[in-house]
C-alpha positions in Angstrom: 0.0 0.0 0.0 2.7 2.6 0.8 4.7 1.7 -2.3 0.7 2.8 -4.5 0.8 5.7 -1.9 4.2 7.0 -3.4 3.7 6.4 -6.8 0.3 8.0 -6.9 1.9 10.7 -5.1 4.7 11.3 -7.6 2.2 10.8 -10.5 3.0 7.6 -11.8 1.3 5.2 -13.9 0.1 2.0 -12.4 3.4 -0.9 -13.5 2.7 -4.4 -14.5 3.7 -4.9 -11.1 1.4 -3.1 -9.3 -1.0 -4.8 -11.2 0.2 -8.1 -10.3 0.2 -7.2 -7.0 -3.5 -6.0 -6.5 -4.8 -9.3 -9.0 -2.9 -11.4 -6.6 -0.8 -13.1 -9.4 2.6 -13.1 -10.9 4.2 -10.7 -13.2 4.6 -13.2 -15.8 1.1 -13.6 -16.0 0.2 -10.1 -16.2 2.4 -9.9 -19.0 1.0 -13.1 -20.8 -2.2 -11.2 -20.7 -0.9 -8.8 -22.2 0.4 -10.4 -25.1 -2.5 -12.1 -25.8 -1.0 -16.0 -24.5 -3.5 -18.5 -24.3 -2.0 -20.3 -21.5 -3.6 -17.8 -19.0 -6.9 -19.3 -17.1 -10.2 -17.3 -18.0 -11.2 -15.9 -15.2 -7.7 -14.9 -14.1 -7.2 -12.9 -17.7 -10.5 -11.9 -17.3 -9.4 -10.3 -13.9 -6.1 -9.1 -15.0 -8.5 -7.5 -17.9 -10.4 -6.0 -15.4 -7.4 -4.3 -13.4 -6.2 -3.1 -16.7 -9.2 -1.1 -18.3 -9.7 0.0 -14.6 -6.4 1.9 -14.1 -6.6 2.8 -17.6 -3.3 0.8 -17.9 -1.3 1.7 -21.3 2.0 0.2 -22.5 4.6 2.6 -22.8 6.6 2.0 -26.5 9.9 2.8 -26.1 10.5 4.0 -29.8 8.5 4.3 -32.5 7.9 1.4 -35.0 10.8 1.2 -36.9 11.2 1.6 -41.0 10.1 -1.9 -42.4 9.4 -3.6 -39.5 6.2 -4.9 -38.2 2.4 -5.0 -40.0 -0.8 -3.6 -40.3 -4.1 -5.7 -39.8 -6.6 -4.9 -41.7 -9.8 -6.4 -40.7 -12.5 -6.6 -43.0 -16.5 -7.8 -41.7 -16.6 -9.4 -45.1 -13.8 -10.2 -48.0 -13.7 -10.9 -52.0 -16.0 -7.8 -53.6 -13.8 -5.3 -56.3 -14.8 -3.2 -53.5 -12.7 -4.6 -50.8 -9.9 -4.5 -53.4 -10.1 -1.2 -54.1 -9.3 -0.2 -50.3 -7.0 -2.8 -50.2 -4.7 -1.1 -53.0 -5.1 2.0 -51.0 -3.5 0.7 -48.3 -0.8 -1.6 -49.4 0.0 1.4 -51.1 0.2 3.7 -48.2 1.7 0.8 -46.1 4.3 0.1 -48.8 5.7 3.7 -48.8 6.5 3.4 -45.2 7.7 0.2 -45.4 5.6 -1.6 -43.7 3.4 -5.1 -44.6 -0.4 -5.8 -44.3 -1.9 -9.0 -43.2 -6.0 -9.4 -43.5 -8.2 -10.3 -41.4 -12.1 -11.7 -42.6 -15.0 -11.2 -40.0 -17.5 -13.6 -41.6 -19.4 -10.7 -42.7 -20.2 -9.8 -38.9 -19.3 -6.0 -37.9 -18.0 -7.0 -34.4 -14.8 -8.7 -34.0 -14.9 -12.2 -32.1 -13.1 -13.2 -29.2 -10.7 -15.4 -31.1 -9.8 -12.5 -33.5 -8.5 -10.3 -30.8 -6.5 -12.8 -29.1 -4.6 -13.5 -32.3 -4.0 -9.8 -32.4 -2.5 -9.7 -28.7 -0.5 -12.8 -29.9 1.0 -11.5 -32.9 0.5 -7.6 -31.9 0.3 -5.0 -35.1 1.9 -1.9 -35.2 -1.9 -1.0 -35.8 -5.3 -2.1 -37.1 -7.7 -0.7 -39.5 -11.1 -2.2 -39.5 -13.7 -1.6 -42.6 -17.2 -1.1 -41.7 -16.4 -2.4 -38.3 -16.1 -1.5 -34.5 -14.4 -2.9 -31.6 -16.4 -2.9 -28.5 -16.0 -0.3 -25.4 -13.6 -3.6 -23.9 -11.9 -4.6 -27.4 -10.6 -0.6 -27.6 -9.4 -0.9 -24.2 -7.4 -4.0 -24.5 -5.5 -2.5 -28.0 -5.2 0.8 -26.2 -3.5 -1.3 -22.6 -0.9 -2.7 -25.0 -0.1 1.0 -27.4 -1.9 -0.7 -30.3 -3.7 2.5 -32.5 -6.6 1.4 -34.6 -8.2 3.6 -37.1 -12.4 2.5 -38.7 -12.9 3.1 -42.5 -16.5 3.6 -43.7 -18.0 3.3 -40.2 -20.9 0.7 -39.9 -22.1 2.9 -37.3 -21.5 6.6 -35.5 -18.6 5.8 -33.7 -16.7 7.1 -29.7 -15.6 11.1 -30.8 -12.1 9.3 -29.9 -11.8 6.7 -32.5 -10.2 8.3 -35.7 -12.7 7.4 -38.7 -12.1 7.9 -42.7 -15.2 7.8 -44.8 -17.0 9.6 -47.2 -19.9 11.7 -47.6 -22.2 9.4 -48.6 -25.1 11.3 -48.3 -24.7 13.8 -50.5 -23.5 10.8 -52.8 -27.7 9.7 -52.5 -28.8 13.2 -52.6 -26.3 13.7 -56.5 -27.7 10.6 -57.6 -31.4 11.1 -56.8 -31.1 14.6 -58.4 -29.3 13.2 -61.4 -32.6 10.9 -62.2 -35.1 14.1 -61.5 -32.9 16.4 -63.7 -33.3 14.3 -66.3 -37.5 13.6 -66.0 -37.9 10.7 -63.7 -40.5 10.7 -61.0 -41.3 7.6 -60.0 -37.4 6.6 -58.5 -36.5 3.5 -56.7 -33.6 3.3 -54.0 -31.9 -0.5 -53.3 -30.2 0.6 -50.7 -27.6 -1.6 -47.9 -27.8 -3.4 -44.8 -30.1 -1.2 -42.6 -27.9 -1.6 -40.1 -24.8 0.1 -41.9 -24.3 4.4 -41.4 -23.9 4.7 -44.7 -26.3 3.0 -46.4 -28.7 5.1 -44.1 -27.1 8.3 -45.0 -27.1 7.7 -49.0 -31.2 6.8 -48.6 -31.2 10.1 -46.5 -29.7 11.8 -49.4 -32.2 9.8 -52.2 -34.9 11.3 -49.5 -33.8 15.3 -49.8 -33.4 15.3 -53.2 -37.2 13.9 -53.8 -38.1 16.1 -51.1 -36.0 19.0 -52.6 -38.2 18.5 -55.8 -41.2 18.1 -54.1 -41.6 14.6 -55.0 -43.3 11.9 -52.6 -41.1 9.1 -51.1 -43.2 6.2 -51.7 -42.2 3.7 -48.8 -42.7 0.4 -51.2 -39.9 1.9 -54.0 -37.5 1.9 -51.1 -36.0 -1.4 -50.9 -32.9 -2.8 -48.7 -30.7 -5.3 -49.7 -26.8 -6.1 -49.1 -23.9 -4.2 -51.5 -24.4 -8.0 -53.3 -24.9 -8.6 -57.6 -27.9 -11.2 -55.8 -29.8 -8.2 -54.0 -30.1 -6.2 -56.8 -30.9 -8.8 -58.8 -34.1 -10.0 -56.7 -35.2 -6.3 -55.7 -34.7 -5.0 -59.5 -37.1 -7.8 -60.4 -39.5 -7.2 -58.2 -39.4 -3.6 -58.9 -39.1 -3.8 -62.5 -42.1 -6.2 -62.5 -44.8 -4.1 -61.3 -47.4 -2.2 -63.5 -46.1 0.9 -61.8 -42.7 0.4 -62.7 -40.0 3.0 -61.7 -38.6 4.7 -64.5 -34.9 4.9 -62.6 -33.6 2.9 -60.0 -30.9 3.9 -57.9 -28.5 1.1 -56.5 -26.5 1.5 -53.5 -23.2 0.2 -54.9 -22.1 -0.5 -58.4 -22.5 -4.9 -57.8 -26.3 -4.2 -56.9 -26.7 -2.4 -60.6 -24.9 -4.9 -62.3 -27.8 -6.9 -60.5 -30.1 -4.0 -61.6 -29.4 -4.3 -65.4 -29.2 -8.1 -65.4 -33.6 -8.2 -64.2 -34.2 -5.6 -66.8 -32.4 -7.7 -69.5 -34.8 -10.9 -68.5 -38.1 -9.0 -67.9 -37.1 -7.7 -71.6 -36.1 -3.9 -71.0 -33.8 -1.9 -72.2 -31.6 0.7 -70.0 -31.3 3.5 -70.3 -34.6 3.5 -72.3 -36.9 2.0 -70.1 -35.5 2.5 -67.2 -32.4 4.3 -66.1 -29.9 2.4 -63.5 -27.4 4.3 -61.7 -24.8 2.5 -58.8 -22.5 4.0 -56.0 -18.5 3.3 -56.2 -17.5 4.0 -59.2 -15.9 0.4 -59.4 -13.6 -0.6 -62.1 -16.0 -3.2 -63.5 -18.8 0.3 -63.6 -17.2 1.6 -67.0 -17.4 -2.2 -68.6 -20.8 -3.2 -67.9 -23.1 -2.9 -70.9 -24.2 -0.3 -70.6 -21.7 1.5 -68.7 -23.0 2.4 -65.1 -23.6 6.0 -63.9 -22.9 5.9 -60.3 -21.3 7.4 -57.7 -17.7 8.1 -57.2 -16.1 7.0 -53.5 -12.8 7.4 -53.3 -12.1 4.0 -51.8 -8.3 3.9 -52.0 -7.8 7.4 -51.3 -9.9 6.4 -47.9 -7.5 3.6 -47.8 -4.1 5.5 -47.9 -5.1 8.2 -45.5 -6.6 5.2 -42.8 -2.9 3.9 -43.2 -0.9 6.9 -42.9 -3.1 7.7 -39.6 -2.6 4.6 -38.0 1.3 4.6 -38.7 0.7 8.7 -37.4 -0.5 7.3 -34.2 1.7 4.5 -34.1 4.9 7.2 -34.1 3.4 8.7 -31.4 2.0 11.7 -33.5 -1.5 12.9 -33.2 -3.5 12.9 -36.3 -4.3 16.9 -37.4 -7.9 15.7 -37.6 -9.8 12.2 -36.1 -12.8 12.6 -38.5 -12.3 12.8 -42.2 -14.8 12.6 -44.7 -13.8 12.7 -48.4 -16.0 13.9 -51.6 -17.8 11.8 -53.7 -18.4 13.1 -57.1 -21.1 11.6 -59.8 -19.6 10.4 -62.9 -22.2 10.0 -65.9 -22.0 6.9 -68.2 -24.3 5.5 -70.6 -27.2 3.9 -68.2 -29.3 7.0 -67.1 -31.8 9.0 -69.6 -35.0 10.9 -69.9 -37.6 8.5 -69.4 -38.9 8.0 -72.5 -43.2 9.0 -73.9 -45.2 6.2 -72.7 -42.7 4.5 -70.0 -44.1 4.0 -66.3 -44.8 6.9 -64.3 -44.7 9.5 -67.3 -48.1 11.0 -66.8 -47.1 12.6 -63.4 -44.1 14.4 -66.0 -46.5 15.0 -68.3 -48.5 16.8 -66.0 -45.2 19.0 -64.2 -44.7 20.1 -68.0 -45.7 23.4 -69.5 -48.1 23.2 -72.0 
């Protein structure tokens, strides 16, 4: 107790000692804990945990990483989409410049990472991690924060702590220039496929389809707004469905560029043509976008741009160097191809135009 007294007294932080102590267990183990060894009893680690997040316990690194060695984790909740690639090459990029490797990690397509993810993390600690459309829980930040490991989220699934450092982009005014795209050009009756429900940005880029209807003084009509998953299959079953109805929607617009593909592959079977019948537009601005027949209008995200900057962060906090700003949220910018038009005389949905039109 008087050896606490004095250090609290001369302002010190809490040692690994001092938490062995209070836990009531060796130093060894403390320090097994900390680097994430399996041969540590639950309820001890969970105790040692527990002593840890309490005194707010935070490894001191005695130099900064150096020049080529150590890695980056990247987590991803799910793996294999062009998307993923594209922030992939932002990274290795960014990583490569600094010397420093990537390894991937593969969530399943869940937005939380598991127990067993983390422990491999301790075991093989990263100079620091960047997780894509993920968060770590209140306890997860802790333990990478106990052993000096930074962690920067790309495209947040969700709002995250003011104290995590996030890179996105502003994907609702992505919804909002795509909606007003279709209503420049004549459409009324628009459709939104948009992502998970659960996911802050697929929320945000319906908001924006939302105030650009709203904007024009168009109603949102709740059964043209349809929720699927970033997939080729979702947009695939919801452009059929849409596409199928009497009331068809003159444009749909799909929340990422693999959901059009999706889009224009029902219009092909249910025998339409696009941009004619029905104008398509997608979000990304993928490679694959400008190759598609026709070639997609969509959205540009600046995916490896968001990539690069997450990397350069983490290494930025890894130094020990603040980051100038813990929130950054790039441009999107629409890019016009080949697979939006003025409805045409007679397509679904052109009587409420005709009506808007001077005569």
């Amino acid at each position: 107790m008087a050896q606490q007294t004095s250090d609290t007294r001369r302002g010190g932080a809490p040692t690994i000692a001092q938490i062995a102590r209070e836990v009531g267990v060796s130093v060894p183990t403390v320090s097994k804990v900390l680097n994430g060894r399996s041969d540590v009893a639950p309820s001890t680690r969970a105790r040692v945990e527990e002593a840890l997040s309490r005194h707010r316990y935070r490894r001191r690194r005695v130099a900064p990483p150096t020049p080529g060695v150590g890695l980056v984790d990247l987590v991803f909740h799910r793996l294999g989409s062009t998307w993923s690639m594209e922030i992939i090459r932002g990274v290795e990029q960014a990583a490569a410049a600094a010397r420093t490797s990537v390894i991937l990690s593969e969530l399943s397509g869940e937005h939380r990472p598991p127990r067993t993810w983390l422990e491999t993390t301790l075991a093989r600690p990263p100079v620091g991690v960047l997780l894509v459309a993920s968060q770590l829980t209140p306890a997860q930040q802790s333990m990478l924060s106990s052993r000096a490991i930074p962690f920067v989220v790309i495209d947040t699934d969700g709002e995250p702590p003011a104290d995590v450092p996030t890179v996105g982009s502003d994907n609702w005014n992505g919804g909002l220039a795509a909606t007003r795209h279709l209503l420049e050009l004549g459409h009324r009756r628009i459709a939104v496929i948009s992502g998970p429900a659960d996911m802050l940005c697929s929320r945000a880029r319906v908001d924006g389809y939302r105030s650009a209807l709203a904007e024009a003084g168009v109603d949102v009509e709740t059964d043209l707004v349809r929720t699927g998953n970033f997939e080729v299959e979702s947009g695939y079953s919801e452009g059929l469905r849409l596409l199928s109805r009497a009331d068809r929607p003159t444009g749909v617009f799909a929340g990422s560029d693999m959901q059009a593909l999706g889009v224009l592959r029902a219009a092909r079977e249910l025998g339409l043509h696009v941009p004619d019948d029905v104008s398509v537009i997608g979000y990304d601005d993928l490679p694959i976008a400008q190759w598609a027949g026709p070639p997609i209008t969509t959205v540009r995200q600046p995916l490896a741009q968001m990539g690069s900057i997450a990397t350069r962060m983490v290494l930025d906090l890894a130094a020990g160097d603040a980051p100038i700003m813990r929130r950054v949220n790039l441009a999107t910018e629409l890019v016009v191809r080949e697979s939006t038009a003025p409805p045409r005389r007679g397509s679904a949905g052109l009587a409420e135009v005709a009506r808007d039109s001077p005569r």
